[in-house]
PASEBA-1860 file (N, C-alpha, C; in nm, 3 decimals):
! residues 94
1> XXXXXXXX> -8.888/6.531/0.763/-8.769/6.602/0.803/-8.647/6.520/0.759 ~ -8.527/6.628/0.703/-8.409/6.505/0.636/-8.297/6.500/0.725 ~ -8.247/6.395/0.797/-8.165/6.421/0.877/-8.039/6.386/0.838 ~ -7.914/6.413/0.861/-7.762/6.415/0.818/-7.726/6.316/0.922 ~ -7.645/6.226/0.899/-7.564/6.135/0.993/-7.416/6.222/1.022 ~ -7.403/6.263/1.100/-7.326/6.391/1.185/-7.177/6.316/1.172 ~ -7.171/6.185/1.282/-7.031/6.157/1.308/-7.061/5.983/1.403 ~ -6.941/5.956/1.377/-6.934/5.779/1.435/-7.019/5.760/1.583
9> XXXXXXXX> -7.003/5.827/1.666/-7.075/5.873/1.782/-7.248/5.831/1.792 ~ -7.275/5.921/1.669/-7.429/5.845/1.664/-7.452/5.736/1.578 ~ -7.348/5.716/1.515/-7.347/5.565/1.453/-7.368/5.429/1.612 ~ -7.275/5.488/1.681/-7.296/5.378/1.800/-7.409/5.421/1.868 ~ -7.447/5.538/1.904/-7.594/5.587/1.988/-7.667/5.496/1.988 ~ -7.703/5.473/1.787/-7.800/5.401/1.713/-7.743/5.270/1.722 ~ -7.655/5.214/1.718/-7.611/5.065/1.772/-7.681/4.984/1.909 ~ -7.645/5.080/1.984/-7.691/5.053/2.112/-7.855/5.113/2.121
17> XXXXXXXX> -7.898/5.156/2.101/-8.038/5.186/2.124/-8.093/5.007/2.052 ~ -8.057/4.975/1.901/-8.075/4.839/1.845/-8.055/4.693/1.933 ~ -7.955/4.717/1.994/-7.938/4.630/2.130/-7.931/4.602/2.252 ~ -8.009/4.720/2.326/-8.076/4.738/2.403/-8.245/4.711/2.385 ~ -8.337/4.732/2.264/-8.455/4.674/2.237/-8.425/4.568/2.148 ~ -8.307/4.450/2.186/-8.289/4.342/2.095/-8.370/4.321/1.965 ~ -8.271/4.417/1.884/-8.344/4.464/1.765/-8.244/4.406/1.670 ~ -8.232/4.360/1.553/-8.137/4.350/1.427/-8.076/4.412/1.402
25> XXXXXXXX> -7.891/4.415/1.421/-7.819/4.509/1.350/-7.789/4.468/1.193 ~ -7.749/4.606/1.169/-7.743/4.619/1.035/-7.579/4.526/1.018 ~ -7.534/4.471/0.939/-7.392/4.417/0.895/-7.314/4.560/0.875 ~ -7.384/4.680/0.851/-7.268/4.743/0.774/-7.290/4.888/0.933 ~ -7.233/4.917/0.988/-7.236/5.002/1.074/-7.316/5.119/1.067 ~ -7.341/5.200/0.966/-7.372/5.330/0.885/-7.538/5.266/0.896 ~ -7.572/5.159/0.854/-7.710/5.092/0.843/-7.800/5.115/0.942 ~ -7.680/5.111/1.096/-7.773/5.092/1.201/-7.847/5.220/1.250
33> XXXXXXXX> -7.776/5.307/1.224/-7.796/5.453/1.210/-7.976/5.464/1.142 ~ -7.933/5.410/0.990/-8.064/5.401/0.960/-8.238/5.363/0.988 ~ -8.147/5.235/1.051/-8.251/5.153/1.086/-8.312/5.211/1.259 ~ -8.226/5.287/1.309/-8.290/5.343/1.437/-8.352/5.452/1.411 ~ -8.370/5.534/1.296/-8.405/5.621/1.254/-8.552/5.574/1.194 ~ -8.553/5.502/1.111/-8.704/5.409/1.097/-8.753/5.339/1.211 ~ -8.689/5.273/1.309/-8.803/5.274/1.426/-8.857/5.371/1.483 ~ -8.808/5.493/1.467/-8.867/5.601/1.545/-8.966/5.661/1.447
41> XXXXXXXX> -8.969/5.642/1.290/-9.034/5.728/1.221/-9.199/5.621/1.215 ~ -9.150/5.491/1.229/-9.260/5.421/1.217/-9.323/5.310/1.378 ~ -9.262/5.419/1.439/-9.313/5.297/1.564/-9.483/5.363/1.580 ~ -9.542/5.512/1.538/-9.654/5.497/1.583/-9.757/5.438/1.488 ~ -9.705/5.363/1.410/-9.775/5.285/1.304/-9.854/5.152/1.348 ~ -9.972/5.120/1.314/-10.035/5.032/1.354/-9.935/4.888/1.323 ~ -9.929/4.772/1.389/-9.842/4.669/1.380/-9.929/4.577/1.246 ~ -10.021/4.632/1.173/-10.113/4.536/1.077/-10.075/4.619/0.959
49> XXXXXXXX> -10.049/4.720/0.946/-10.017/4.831/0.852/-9.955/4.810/0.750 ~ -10.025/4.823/0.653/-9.937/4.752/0.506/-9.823/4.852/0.450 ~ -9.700/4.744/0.445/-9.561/4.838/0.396/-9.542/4.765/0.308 ~ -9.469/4.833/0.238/-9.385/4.814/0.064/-9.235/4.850/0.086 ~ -9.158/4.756/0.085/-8.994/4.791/0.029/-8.978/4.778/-0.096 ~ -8.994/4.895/-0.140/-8.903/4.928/-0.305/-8.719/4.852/-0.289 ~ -8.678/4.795/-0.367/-8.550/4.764/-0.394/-8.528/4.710/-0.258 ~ -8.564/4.621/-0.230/-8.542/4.522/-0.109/-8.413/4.464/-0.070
57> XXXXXXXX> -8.333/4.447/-0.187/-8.239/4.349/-0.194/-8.240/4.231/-0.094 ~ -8.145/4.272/0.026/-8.110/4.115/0.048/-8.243/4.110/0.221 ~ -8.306/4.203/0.175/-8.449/4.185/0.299/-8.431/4.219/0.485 ~ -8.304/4.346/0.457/-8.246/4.353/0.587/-8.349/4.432/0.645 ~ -8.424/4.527/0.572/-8.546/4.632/0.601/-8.632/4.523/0.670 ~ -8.719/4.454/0.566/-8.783/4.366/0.611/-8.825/4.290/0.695 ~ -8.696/4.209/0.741/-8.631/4.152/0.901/-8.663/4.210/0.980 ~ -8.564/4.360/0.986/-8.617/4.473/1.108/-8.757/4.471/1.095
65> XXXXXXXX> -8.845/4.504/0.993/-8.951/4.538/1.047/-9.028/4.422/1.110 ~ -8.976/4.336/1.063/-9.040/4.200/1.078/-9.086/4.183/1.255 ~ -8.922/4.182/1.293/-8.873/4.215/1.416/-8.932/4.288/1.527 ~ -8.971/4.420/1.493/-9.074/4.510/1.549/-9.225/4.454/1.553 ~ -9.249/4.333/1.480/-9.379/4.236/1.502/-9.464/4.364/1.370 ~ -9.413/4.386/1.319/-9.501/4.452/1.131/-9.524/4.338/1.095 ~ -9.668/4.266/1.019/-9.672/4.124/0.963/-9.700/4.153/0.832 ~ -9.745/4.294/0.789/-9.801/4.285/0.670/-9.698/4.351/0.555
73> XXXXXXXX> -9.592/4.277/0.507/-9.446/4.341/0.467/-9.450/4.270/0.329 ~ -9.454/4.365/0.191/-9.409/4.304/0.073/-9.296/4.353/0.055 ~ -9.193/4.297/-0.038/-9.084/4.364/-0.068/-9.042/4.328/-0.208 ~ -9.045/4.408/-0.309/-8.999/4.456/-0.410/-8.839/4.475/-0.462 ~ -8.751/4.401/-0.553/-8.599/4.434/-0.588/-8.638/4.403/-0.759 ~ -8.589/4.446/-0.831/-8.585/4.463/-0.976/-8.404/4.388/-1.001 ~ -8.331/4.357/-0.883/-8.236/4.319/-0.972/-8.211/4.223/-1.045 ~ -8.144/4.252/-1.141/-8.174/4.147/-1.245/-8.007/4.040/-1.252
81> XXXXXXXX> -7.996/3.942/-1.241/-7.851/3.902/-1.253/-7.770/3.898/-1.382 ~ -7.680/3.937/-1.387/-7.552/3.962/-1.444/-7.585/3.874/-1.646 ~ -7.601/3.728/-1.547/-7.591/3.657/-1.691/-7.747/3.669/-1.778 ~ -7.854/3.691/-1.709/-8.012/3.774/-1.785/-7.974/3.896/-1.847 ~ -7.885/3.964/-1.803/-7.840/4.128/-1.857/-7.796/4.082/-2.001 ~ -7.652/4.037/-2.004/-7.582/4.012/-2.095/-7.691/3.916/-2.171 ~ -7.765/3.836/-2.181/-7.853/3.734/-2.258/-7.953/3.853/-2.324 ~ -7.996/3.940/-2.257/-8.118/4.047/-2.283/-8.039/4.122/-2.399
89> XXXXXX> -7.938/4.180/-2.341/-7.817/4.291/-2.476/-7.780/4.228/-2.571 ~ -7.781/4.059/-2.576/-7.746/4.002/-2.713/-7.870/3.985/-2.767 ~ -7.999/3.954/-2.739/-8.097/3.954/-2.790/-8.123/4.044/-2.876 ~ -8.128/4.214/-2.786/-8.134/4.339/-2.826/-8.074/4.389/-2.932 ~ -7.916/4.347/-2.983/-7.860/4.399/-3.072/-7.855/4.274/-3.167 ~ -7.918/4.190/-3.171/-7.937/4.120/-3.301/-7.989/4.150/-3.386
END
């Protein structure tokens, strides 16, 4: 089911539901929203249950799940930094 983030209101709902089960907030407000939305989609998940984060970046998914006591967590990011890019495109057009 796809759900719409409505208005600031349930931005805090989802704040406080996160710190009330002293859970990890997100840094960016809009996040936490998210992340209360994945405890509910995955709390009836076994706590051994193997997950995959595609595009992980900086491992805030992760944490949370971590958090919720999930142990079996890989996480996956493809980004590549700035100065490998530009080294790769001069390679390429030589």
């Amino acid at each position: 089911m796809i759900q719409v983030l409505a208005n600031w209101n349930e931005i805090a709902q989802a704040t406080l539901f996160l710190g009330r089960h002293n859970l990890p907030k997100h840094r960016s407000a809009e996040k936490n929203w998210d992340l209360y939305h994945l405890c509910q989609i995955i709390d009836p998940l076994p706590r051994h249950a193997k997950i995959i984060d595609l595009g992980c970046g900086g491992l805030d998914t992760l944490k949370f799940l971590h958090a919720l006591s999930f142990q079996n967590l890989t996480g996956v990011d493809l980004h590549i930094p700035l100065l490998d890019r530009i080294q790769q495109l001069a390679r390429m057009w030589k």
